[in-house]
C-alpha positions in Angstrom: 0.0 0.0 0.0 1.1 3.5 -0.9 0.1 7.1 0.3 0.4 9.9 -1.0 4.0 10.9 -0.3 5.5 8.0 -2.1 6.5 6.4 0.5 4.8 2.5 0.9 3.9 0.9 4.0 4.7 -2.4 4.6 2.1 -4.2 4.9 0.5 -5.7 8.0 1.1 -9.5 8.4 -1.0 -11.9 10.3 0.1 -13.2 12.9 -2.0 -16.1 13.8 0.7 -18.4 13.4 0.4 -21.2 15.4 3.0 -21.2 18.5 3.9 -24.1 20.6 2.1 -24.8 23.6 3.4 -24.6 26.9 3.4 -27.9 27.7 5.7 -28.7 25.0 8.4 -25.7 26.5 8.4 -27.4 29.7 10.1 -30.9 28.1 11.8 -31.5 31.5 15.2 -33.1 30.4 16.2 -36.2 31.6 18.4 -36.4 35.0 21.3 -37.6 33.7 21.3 -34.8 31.2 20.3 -32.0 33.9 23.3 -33.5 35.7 25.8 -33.6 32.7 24.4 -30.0 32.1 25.0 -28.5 35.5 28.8 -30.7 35.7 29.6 -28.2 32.8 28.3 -25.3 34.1 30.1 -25.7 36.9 33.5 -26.7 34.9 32.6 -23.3 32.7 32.2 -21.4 35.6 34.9 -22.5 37.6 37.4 -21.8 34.5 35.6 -18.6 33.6 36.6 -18.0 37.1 39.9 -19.1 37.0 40.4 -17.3 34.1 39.1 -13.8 35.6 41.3 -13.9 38.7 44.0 -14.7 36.1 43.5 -11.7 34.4 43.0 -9.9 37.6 46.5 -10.7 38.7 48.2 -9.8 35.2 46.9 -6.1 35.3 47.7 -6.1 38.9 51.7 -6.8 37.7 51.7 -4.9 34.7 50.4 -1.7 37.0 52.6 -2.5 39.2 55.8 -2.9 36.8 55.0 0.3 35.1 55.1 1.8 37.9 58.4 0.2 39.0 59.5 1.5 35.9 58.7 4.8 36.2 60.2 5.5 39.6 63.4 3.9 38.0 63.6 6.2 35.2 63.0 9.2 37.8 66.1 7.6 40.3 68.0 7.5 36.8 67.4 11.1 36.7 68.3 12.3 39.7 71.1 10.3 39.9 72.7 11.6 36.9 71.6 15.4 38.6 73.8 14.3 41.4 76.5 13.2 39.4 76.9 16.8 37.3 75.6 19.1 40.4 78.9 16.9 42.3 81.2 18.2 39.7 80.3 21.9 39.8 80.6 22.1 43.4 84.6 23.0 43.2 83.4 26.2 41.1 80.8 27.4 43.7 83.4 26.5 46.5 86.0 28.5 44.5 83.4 31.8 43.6 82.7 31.7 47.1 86.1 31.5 48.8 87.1 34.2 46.1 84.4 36.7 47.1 85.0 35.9 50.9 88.7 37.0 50.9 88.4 40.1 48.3 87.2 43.2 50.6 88.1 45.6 47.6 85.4 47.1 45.6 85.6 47.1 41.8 83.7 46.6 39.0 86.0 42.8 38.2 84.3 42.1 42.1 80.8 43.1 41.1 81.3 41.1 38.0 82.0 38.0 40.0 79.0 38.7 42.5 76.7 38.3 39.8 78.0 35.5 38.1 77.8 33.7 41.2 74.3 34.7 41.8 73.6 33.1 38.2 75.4 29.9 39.1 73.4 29.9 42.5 70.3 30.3 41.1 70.6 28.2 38.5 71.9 25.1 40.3 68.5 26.1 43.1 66.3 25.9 40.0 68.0 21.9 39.8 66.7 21.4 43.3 70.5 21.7 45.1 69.6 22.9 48.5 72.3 24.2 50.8 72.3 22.6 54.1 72.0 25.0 57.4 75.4 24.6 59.5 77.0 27.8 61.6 74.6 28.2 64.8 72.7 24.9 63.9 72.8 22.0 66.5 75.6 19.4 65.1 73.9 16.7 63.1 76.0 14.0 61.6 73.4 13.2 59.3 74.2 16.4 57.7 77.4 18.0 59.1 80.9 16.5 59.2 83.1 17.4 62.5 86.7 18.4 61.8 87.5 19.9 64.8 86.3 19.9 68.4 86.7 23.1 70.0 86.7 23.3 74.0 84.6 26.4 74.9 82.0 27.5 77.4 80.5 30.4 75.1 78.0 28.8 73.5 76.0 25.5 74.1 78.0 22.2 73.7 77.1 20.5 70.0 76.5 23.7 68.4 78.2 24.5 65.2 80.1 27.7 65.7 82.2 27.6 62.3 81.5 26.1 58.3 84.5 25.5 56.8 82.9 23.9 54.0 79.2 24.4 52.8 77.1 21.0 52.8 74.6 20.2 50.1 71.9 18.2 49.7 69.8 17.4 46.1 65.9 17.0 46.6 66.1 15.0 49.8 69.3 13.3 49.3 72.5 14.3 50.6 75.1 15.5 48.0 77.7 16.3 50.0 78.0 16.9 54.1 79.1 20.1 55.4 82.5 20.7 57.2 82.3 22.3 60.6 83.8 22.9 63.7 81.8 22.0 67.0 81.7 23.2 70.5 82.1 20.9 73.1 81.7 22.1 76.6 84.3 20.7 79.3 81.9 21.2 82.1 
């Protein structure tokens, strides 16, 4: 049949055809069947089972080895940091002890000054932190004694002189600072 628009309908079928009755759905199957049925199921399930905590524990270990592997390339990193921040640390000890025993004012000093500043700054932006030593309470995690000095002026374990600064890189020490400690013979 066809309208107007052009467009045909399909057309209606009858549907009186004849269904089964439900007493023939309900064919009960025979126990040994129903039994060799549910065996399977249960084998089917058990693997499908299997097979689930399988694949459970794979993308439990491949989570868990990437992220090994990322921590690794990151301790790679910062490693190789440590390494080239180790090898400038002569250069800032040197700019340092140069600008600690020139008192003369010149335009050479000033020049100095600010390259130091750069180098500073730059190596601060690379995470080297330097560590806290004169008037600081000796800590051998992060300071290095060279000398014991006998002294009642200040409080006994107390830095009273740097001789060399101490760095450390993120949270890792680089490199411990050289000091002189008080010790009080009381």
């Amino acid at each position: 049949m066809s309208r107007g628009n052009g467009r045909t309908e399909p057309e209606q079928l009858d549907v009186e055809h004849e269904l089964p009755a439900a007493d023939d759905l309900s064919e009960a199957p025979s126990p040994a069947s129903a039994a060799q049925g549910d065996g399977e199921l249960g084998k089917l399930r058990a693997e499908r089972d299997s097979l689930v905590d399988r694949l459970a524990r794979l993308q439990a270990e491949f989570e868990n080895a990437r992220k090994r592997t990322v921590r690794e390339q990151q301790d790679f990193r910062d490693y190789a940091l440590t390494d080239a921040l180790k090898t400038l640390l002569p250069v800032v000890d040197s700019f340092d002890l140069a600008l600690q025993n020139s008192s003369e004012k010149s335009d050479l000093r000033n020049g100095i000054e600010l390259i130091n500043k750069q180098l500073h700054d730059a190596l601060t932006k690379l995470g080297l932190r330097q560590i806290p030593a004169k008037g600081e309470v000796f800590d051998p995690r992060f300071h290095e004694a060279i000398e014991m000095v006998d002294t009642n002026e200040v409080a006994d374990q107390l830095v009273i002189d740097e001789l060399q600064r101490g760095y450390k890189v993120k949270d890792r020490l680089l490199r411990p600072a050289m000091v002189r400690v008080a010790r009080n013979s009381k």
